[in-house]
VOBA-1610 file (N, C-alpha, C; in pm, whole numbers, padded with zeros to 5 digits, always signed):
BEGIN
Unk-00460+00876+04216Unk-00392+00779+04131Unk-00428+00804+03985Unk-00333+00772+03885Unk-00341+00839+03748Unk-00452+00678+03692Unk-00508+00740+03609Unk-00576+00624+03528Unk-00540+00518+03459Unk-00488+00401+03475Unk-00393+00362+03349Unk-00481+00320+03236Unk-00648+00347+03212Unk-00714+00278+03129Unk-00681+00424+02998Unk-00641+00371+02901Unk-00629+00491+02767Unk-00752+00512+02724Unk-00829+00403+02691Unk-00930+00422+02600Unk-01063+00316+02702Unk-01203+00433+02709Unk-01305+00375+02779Unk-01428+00399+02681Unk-01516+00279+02680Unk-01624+00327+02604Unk-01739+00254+02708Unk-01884+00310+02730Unk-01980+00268+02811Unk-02058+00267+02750Unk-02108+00181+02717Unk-02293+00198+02660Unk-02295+00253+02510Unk-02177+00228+02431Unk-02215+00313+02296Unk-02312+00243+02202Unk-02365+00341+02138Unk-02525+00305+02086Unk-02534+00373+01966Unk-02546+00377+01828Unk-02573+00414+01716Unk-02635+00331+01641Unk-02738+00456+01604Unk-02814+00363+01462Unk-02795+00462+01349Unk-02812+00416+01223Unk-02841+00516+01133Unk-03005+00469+01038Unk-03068+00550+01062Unk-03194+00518+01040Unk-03225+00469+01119Unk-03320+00369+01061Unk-03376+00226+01133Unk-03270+00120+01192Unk-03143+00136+01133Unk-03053+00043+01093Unk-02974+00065+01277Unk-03006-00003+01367Unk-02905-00042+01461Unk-02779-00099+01428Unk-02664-00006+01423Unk-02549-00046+01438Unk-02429-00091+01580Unk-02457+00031+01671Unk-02426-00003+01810Unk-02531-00068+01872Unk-02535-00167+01938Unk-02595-00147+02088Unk-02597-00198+02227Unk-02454-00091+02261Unk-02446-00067+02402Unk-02326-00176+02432Unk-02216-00070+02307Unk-02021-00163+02308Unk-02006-00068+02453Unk-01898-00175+02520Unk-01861-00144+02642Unk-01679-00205+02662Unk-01626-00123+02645Unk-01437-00133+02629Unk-01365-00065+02704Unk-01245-00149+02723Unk-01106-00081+02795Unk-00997-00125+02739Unk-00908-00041+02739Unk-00773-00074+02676Unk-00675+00035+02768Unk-00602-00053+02818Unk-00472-00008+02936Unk-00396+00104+02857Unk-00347+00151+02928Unk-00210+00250+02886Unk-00145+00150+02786Unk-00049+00155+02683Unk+00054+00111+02677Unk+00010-00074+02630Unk-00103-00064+02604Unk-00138-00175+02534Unk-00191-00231+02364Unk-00239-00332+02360Unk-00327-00355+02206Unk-00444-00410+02271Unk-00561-00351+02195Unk-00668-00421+02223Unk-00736-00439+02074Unk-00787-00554+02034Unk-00827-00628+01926Unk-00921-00633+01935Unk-00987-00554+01795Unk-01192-00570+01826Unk-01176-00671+01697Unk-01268-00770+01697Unk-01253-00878+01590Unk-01410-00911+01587Unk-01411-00957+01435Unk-01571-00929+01391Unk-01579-00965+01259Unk-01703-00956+01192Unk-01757-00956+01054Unk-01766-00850+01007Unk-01769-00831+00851Unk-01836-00723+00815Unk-01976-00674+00892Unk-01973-00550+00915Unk-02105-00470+00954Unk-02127-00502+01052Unk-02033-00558+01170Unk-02047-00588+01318Unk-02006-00453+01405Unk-02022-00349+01359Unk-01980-00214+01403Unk-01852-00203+01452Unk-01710-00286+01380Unk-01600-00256+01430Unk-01536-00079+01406Unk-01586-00018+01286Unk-01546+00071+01225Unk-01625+00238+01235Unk-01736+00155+01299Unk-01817+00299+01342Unk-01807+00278+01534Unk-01760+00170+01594Unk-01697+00194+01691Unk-01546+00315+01692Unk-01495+00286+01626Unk-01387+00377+01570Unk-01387+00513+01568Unk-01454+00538+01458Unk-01503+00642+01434Unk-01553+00747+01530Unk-01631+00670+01618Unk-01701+00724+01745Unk-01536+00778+01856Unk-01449+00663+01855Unk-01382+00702+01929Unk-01237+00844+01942Unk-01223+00803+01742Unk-01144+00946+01697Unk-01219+01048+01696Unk-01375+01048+01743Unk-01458+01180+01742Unk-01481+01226+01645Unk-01535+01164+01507Unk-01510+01133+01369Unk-01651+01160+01352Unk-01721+01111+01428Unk-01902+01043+01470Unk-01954+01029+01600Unk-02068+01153+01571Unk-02068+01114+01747Unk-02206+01028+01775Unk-02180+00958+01898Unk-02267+00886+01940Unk-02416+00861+01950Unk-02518+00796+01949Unk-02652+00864+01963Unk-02670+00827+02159Unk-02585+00735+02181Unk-02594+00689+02341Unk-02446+00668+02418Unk-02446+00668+02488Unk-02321+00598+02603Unk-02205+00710+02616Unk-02151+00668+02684Unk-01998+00761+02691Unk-01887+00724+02591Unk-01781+00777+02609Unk-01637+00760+02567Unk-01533+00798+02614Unk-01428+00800+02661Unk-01287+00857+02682Unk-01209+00804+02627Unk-01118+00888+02597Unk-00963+00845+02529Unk-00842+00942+02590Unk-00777+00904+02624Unk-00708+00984+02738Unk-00740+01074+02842Unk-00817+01013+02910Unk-00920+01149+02998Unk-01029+01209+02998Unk-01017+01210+02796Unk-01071+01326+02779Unk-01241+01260+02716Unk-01324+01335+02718Unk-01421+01306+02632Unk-01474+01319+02540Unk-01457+01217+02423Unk-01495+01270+02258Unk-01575+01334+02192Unk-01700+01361+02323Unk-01774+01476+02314Unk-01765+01591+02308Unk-01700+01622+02424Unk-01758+01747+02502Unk-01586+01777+02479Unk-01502+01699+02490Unk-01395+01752+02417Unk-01286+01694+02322Unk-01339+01732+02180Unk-01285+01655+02080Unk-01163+01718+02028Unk-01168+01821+02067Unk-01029+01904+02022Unk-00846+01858+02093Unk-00915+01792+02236Unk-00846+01726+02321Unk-00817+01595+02275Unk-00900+01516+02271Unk-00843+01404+02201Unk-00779+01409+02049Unk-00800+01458+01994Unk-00763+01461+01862Unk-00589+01497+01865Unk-00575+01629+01971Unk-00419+01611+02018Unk-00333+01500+02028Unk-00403+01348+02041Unk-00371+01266+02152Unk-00323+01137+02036Unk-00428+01161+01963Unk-00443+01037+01877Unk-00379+01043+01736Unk-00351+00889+01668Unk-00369+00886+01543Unk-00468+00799+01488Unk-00475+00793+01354Unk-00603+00705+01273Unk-00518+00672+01155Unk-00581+00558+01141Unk-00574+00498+00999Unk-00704+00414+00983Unk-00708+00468+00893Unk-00861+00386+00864Unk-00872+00268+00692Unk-00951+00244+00694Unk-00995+00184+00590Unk-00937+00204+00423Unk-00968+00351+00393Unk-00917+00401+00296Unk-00787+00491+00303Unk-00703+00460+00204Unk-00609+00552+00307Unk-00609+00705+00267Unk-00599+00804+00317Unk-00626+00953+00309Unk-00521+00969+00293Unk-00460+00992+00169Unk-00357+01027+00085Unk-00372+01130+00027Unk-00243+01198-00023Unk-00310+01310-00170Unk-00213+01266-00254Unk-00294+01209-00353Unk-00202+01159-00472Unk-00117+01231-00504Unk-00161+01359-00514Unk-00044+01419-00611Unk+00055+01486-00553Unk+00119+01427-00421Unk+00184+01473-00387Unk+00299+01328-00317Unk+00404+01365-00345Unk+00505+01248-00309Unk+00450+01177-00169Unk+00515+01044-00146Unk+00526+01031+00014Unk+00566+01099+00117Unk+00704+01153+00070Unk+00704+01235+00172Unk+00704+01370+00165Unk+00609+01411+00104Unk+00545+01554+00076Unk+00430+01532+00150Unk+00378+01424+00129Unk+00242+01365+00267Unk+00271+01386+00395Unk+00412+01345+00428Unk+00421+01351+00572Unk+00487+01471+00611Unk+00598+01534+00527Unk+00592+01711+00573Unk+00437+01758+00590Unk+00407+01730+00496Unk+00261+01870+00532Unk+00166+01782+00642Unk+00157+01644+00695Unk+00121+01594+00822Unk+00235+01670+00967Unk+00338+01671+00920Unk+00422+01712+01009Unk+00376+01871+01041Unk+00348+01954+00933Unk+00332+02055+00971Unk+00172+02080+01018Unk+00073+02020+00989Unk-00045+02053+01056Unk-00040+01973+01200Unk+00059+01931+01218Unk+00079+01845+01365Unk+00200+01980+01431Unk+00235+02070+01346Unk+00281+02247+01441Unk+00436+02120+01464Unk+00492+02038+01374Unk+00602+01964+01431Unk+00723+02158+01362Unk+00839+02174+01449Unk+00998+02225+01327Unk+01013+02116+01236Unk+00977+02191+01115Unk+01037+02174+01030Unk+01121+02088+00972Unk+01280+02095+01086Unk+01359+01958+01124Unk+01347+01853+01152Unk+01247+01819+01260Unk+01214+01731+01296Unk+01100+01633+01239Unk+01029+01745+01173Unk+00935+01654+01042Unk+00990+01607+00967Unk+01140+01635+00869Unk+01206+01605+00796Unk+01271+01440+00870Unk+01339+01503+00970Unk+01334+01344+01037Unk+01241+01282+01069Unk+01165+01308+01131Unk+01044+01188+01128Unk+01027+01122+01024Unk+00984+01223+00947Unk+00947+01149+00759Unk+01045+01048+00727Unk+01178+01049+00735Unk+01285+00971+00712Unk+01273+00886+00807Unk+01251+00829+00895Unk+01290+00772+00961Unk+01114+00676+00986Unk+01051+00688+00962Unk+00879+00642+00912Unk+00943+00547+00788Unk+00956+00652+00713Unk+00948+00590+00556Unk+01089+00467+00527Unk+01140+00509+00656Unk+01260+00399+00607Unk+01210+00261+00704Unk+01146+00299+00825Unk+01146+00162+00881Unk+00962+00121+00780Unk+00931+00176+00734Unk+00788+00077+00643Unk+00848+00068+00482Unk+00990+00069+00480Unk+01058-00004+00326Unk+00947+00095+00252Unk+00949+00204+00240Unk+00901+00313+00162Unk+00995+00402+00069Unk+01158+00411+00161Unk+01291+00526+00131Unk+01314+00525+00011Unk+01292+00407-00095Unk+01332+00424-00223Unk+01265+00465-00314Unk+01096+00461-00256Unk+01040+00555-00364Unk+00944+00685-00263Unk+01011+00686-00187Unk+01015+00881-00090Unk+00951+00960-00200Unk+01010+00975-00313Unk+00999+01117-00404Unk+00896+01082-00494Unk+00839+00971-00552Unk+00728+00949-00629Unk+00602+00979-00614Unk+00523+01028-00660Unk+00407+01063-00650Unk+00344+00925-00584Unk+00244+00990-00523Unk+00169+00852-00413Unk+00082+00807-00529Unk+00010+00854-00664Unk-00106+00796-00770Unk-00010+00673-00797Unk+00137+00695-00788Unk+00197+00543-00913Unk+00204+00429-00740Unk+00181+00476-00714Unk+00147+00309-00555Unk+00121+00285-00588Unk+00151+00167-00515Unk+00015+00021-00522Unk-00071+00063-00380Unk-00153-00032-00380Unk-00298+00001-00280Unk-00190-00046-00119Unk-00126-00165-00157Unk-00070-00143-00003Unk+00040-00034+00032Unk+00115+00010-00093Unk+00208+00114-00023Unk+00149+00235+00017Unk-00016+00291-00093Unk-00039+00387+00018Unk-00111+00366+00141Unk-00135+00267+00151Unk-00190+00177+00295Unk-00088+00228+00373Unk+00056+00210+00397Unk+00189+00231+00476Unk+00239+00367+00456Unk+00193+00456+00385Unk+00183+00577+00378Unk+00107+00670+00456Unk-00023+00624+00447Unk-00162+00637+00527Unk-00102+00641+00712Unk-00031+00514+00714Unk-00023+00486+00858Unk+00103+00602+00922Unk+00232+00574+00837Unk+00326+00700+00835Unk+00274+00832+00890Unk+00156+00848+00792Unk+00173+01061+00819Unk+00071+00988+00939Unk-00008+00884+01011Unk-00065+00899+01131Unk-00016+00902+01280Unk+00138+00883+01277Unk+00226+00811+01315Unk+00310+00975+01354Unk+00313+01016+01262Unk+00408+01187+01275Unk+00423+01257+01362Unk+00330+01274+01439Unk+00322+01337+01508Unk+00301+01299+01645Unk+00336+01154+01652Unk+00393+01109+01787Unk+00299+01061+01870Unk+00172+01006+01828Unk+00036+00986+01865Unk+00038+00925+02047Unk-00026+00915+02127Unk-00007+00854+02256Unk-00106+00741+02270Unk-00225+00766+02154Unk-00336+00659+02077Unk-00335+00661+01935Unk-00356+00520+01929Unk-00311+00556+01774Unk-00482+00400+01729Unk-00530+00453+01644Unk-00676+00389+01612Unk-00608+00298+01481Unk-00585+00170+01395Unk-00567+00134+01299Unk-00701+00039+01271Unk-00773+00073+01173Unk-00884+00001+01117Unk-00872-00091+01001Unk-00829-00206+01019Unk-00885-00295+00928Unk-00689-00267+00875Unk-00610-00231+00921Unk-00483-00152+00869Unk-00399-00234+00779Unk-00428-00416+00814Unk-00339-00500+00709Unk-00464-00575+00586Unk-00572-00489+00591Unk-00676-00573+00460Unk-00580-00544+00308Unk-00600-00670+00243Unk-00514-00648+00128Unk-00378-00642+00106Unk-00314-00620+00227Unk-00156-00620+00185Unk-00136-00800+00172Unk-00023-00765+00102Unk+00097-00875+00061Unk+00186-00910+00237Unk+00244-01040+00225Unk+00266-01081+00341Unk+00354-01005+00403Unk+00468-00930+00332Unk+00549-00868+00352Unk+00509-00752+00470Unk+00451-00635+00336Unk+00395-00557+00356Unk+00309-00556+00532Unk+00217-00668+00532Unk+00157-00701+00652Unk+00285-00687+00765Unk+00378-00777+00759Unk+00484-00806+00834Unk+00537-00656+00889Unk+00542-00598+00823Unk+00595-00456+00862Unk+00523-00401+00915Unk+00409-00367+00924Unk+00322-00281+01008Unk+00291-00409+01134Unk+00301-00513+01156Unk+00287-00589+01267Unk+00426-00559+01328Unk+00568-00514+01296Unk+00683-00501+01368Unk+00656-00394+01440Unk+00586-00262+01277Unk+00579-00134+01376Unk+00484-00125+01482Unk+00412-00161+01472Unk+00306-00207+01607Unk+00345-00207+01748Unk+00444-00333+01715Unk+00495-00405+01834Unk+00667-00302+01903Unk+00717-00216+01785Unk+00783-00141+01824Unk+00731+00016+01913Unk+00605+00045+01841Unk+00505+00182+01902Unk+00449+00087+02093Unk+00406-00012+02079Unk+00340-00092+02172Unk+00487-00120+02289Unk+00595-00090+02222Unk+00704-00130+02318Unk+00709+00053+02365Unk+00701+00130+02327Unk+00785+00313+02328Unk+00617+00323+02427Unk+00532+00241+02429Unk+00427+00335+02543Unk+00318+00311+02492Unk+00334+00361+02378Unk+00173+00379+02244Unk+00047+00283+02277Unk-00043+00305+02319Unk-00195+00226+02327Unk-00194+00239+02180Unk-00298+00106+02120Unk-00314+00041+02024Unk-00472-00034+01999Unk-00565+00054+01953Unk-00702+00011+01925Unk-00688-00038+01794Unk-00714-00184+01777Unk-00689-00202+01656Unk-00831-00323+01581Unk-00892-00286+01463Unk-00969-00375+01451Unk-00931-00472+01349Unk-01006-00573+01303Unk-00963-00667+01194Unk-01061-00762+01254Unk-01049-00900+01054Unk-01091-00948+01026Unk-01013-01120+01073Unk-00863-01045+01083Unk-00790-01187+01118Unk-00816-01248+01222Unk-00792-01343+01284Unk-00784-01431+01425Unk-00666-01405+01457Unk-00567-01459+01352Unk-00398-01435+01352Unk-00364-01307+01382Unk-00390-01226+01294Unk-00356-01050+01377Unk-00375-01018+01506Unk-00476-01077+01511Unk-00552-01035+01671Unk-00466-01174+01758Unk-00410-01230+01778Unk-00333-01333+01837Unk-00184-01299+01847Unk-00152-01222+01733Unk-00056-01229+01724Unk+00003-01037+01776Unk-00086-00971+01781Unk-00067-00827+01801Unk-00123-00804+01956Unk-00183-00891+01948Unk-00341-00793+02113Unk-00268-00872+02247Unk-00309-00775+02343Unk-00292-00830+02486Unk-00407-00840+02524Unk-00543-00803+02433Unk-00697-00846+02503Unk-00728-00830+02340Unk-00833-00938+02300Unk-00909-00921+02202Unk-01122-00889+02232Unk-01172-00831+02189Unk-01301-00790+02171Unk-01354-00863+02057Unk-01507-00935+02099Unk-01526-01007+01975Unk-01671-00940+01948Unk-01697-00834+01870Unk-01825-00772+01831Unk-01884-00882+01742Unk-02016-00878+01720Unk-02112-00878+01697Unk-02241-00864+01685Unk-02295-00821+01586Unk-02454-00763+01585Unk-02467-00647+01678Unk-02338-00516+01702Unk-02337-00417+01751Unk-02285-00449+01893Unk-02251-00543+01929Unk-02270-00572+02073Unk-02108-00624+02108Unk-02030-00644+02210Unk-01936-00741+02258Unk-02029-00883+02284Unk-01968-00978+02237Unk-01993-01082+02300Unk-01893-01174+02350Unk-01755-01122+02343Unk-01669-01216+02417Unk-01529-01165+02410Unk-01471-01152+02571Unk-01369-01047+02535Unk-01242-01149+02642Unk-01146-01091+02613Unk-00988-01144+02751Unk-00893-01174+02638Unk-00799-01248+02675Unk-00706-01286+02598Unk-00662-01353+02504Unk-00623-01397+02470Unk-00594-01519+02282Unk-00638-01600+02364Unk-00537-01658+02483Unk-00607-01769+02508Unk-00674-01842+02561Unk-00777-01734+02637Unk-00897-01695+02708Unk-00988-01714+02586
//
């Protein structure tokens, strides 16, 4: 029987220094679901993350993300997944969608079909009218929705969003909660962390409530 769990973590454990950050997160998130890690600052929502795009590796416990293990094989997951993180990994000096061709092409997409993708990203995150502008004249949330775009390109089957609506305008928010719920409808598993209650209520089919490195309370909104 095929697995339907996307994303497994057992026992993860990191410190840096002295400084315990994990100790001993334990997660599942279904095929084809959202799962909501919700927390404080410095409750290890983001170096949970990290650990799981194979970004950072662990000092304890396991991981899987499609099968595979972020250890022993990170080249495999990385196929699998997208990220958006915190800051968004942009290159200014290059348009929006000059971002997502050259995402398209280190994702080995034709050519064609990067061109559509890009169009068809940038038009459903209300990006199409300024496509050709250099990403430096954004504002902090459009390259936020830029960020998520080129993560998005290449057709992710996990897709990691960290902290993905901090700072946007309501709008702005609104749109990446549609695309969510449109990726979450096509199949897409959805690890997603934040600060909201509302995001996580309004996006998750299970929320995770970290603290002090740890889960302490996990099931549904209204569980």
């Amino acid at each position: 029987m095929i697995d339907d769990v996307a994303v497994r973590a057992v026992g993860l454990t990191k410190a840096y220094g002295p400084k315990q950050v994990l100790s001993g997160i334990d997660l599942e998130v279904r095929r084809g679901s959202v799962l909501a890690l919700l927390g404080p600052n410095g409750a290890g929502k983001t170096t949970t993350v990290r650990i799981l795009a194979t970004l950072l590796p662990p000092d304890g416990g396991t991981a899987m993300v499609g099968g595979f293990d972020v250890t022993h094989s990170p080249v495999e997951v990385r196929r699998l997944i997208g990220l958006t993180g915190q800051n968004a990994a942009v290159d200014e000096l290059l348009t929006a969608e000059e971002n997502l061709l050259m995402m398209g092409r280190l994702d080995h997409l034709p050519r064609a079909e990067a061109r559509r993708r890009a169009a068809d990203l940038l038009d459903r995150l209300d990006l199409s009218a300024d496509a050709r502008r250099r990403v430096k004249t954004y504002s902090g949330g459009m390259k936020r929705k830029v960020d998520l775009a080129m993560s998005l390109i290449g057709r992710p089957s996990v897709l990691f969003l960290d902290e993905p609506t901090t700072g946007l305008d309501p709008r702005s928010r609104q749109a990446i909660w549609d695309l969510v719920g449109e990726l979450v409808g096509a199949g897409v598993t959805v690890f997603l962390t934040t600060q909201y209650l509302e995001e996580a209520d309004r996006l998750a089919d299970r929320i995770a409530v970290v603290d002090g490195g740890r889960v302490v309370a996990s099931g549904t909104a209204e569980e």
